[in-house]
TORDO-788063 format. One record per residue (C-alpha): x, y, z; residue in three letters. Coordinates in steps of 0.1 Angstrom, whole numbers, padded with zeros to 4 digits, always signed. Last residue first. Example, Ala and Ser with C-alpha at 12.3 -4.5 7.8 and 13.67 -1.06 7.14 Angstrom:
<recs>
+-------+-------+-------+------+
|    px |    py |    pz | resn |
+-------+-------+-------+------+
| +0137 | -0011 | +0071 |  SER |
| +0123 | -0045 | +0078 |  ALA |
+-------+-------+-------+------+
</recs>
This chain:
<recs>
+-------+-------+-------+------+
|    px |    py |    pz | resn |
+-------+-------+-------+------+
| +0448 | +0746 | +0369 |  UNK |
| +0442 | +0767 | +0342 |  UNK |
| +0402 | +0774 | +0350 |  UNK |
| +0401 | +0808 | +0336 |  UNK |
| +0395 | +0822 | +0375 |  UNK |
| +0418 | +0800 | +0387 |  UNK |
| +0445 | +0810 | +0368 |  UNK |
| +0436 | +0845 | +0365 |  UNK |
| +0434 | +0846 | +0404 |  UNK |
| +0470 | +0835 | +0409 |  UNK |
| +0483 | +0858 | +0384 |  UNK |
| +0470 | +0890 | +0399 |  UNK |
| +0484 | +0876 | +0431 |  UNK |
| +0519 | +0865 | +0420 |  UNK |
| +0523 | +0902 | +0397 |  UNK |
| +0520 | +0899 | +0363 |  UNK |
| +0553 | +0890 | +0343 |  UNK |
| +0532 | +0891 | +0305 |  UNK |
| +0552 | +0861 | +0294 |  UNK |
| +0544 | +0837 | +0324 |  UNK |
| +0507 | +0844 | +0314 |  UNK |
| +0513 | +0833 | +0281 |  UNK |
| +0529 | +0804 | +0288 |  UNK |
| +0497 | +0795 | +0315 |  UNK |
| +0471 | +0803 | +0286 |  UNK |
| +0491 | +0778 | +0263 |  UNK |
| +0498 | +0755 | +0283 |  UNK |
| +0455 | +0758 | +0295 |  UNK |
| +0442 | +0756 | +0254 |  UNK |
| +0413 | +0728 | +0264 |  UNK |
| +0405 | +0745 | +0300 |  UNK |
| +0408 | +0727 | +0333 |  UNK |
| +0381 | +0717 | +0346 |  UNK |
| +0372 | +0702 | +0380 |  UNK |
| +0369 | +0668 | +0405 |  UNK |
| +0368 | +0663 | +0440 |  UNK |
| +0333 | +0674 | +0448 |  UNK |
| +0324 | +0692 | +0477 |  UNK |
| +0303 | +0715 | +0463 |  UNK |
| +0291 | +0703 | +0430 |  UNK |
| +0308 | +0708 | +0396 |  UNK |
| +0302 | +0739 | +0371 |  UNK |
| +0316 | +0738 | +0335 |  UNK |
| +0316 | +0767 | +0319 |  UNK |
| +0309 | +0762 | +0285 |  UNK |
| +0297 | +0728 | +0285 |  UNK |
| +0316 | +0702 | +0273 |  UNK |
| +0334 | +0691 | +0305 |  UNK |
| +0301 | +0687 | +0327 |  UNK |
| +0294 | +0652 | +0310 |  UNK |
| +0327 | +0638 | +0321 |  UNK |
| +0311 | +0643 | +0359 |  UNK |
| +0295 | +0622 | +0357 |  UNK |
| +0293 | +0594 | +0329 |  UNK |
| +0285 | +0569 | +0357 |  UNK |
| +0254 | +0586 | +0366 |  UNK |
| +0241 | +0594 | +0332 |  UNK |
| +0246 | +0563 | +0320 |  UNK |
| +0222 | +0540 | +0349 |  UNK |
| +0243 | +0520 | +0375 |  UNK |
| +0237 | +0484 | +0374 |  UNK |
| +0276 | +0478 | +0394 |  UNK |
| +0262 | +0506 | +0419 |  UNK |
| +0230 | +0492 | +0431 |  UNK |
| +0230 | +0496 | +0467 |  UNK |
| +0248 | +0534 | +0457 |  UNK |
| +0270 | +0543 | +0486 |  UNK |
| +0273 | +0580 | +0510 |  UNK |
| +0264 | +0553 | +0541 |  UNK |
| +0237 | +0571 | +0559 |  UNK |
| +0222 | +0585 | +0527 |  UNK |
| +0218 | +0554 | +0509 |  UNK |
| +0215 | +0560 | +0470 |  UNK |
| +0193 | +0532 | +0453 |  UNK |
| +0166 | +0553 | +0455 |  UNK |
| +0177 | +0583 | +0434 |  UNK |
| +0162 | +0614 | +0442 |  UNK |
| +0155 | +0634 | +0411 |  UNK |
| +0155 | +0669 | +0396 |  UNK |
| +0144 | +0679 | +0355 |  UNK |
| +0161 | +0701 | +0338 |  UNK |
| +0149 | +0718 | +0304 |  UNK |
| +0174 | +0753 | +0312 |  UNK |
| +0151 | +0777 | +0319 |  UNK |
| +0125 | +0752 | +0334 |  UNK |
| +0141 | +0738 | +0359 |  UNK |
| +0126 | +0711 | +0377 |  UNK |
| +0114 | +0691 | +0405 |  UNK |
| +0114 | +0658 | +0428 |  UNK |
| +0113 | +0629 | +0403 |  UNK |
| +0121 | +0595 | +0417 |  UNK |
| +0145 | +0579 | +0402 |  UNK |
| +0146 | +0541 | +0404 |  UNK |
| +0163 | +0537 | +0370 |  UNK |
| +0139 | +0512 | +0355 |  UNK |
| +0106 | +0524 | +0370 |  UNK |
| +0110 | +0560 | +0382 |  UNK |
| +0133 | +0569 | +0357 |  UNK |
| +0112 | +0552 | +0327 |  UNK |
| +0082 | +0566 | +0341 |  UNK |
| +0097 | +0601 | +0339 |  UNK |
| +0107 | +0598 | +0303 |  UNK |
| +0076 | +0582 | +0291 |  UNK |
| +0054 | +0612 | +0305 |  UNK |
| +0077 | +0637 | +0292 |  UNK |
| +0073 | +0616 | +0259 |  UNK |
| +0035 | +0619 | +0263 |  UNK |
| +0035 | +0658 | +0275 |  UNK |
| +0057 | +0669 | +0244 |  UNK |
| +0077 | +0701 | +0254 |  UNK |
| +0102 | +0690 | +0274 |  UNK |
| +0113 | +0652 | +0257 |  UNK |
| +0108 | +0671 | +0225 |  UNK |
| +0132 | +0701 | +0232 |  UNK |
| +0154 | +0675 | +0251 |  UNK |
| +0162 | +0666 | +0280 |  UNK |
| +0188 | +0680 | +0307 |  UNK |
| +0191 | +0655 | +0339 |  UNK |
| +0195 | +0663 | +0374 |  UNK |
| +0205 | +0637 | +0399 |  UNK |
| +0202 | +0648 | +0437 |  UNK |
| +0218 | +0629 | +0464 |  UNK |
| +0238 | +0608 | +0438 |  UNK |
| +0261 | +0637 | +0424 |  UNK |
| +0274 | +0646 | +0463 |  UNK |
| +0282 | +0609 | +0470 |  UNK |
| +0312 | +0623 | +0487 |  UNK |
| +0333 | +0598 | +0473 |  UNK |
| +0362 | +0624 | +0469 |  UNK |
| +0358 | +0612 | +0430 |  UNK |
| +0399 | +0627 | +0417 |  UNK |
| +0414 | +0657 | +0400 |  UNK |
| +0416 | +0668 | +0367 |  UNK |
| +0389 | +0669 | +0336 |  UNK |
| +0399 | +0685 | +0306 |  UNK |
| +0376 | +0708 | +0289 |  UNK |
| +0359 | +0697 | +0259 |  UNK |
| +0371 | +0709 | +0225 |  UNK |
| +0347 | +0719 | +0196 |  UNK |
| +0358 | +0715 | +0160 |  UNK |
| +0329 | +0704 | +0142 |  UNK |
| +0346 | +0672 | +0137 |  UNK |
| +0344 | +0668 | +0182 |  UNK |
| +0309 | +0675 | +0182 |  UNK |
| +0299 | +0652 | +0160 |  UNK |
| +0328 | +0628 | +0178 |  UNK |
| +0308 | +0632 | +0213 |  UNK |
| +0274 | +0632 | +0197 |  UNK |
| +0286 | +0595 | +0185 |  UNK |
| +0301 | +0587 | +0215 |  UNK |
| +0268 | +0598 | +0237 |  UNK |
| +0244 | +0578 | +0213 |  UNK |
| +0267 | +0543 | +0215 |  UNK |
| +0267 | +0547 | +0253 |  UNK |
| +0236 | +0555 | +0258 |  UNK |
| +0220 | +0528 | +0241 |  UNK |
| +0247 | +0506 | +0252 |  UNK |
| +0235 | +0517 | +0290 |  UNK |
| +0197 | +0511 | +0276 |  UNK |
| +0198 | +0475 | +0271 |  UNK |
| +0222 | +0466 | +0302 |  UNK |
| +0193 | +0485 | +0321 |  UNK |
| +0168 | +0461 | +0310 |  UNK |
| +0187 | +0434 | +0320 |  UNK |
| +0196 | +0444 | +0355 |  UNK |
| +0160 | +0453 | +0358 |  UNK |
| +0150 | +0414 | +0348 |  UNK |
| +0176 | +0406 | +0371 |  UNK |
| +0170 | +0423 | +0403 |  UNK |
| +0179 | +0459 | +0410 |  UNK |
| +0184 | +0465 | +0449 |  UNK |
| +0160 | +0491 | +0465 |  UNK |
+-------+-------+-------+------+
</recs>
């Protein structure tokens, strides 16, 4: 399902929306004094983020049936998600995105792109523990990581101790 122009359009719209709304939460975020994770590595292409969007909403999104209602028409409609199931613990809801062709791993629409899916996986870095699908290329590497890594030298563990704190705290 290729987006025409009117879509196109519409989508334009709502990307500076998003943009605009995610750089300001960003810099809130940022003057409070939180720090993201760094992301390292590279997009394997694996097309493992398109088979199955998920998107976090919230509190009002959730619990209000008319903007729940509003937000999953406007995925079906505009972003040509289709919804396939939730989470409830953490306010998640579960697509399948149309425009993503199985066979070939592409997006038929890529250029028109909705936020969420070309802010992946840099939205992943300012949670807690950041968690990335199987396969893909990407990962976190912790805000204070030198420091953790110095540190470690300084202690003299042994090579396999060391090892697995590394990758267990996410320093490399």
């Amino acid at each position: 399902m290729r987006d025409g122009g009117l879509r196109r359009a519409v989508k334009g719209v709502a990307l500076a929306h998003f943009r605009l709304n995610l750089a300001v939460h960003r810099a809130w975020r940022r003057l409070r004094g939180e720090r993201p994770h760094t992301l390292a590595g590279d997009c394997g292409r694996c097309g493992a983020c398109c088979e199955a969007p998920a998107i976090q909403v919230s509190p009002l999104t959730w619990f209000l049936p008319t903007a729940r209602a509003l937000f999953l028409a406007w995925q079906r409609r505009v972003n040509g998600f289709e919804w396939t199931g939730v989470d409830r613990r953490q306010r998640v809801f579960t697509f399948r995105c149309t425009h993503f062709d199985p066979a070939t791993r592409r997006c038929d629409s890529y250029d028109s792109r909705p936020g969420p899916c070309r802010d992946y996986p840099r939205l992943q870095v300012w949670s807690a523990a950041p968690a990335f699908l199987p396969g893909c290329g990407y990962r976190a590497v912790v805000p204070n990581a030198a420091g953790l890594i110095r540190e470690l030298a300084v202690r003299r563990l042994d090579p396999e101790r060391e090892a697995r704190l590394r990758r267990d705290l996410d320093l490399d």
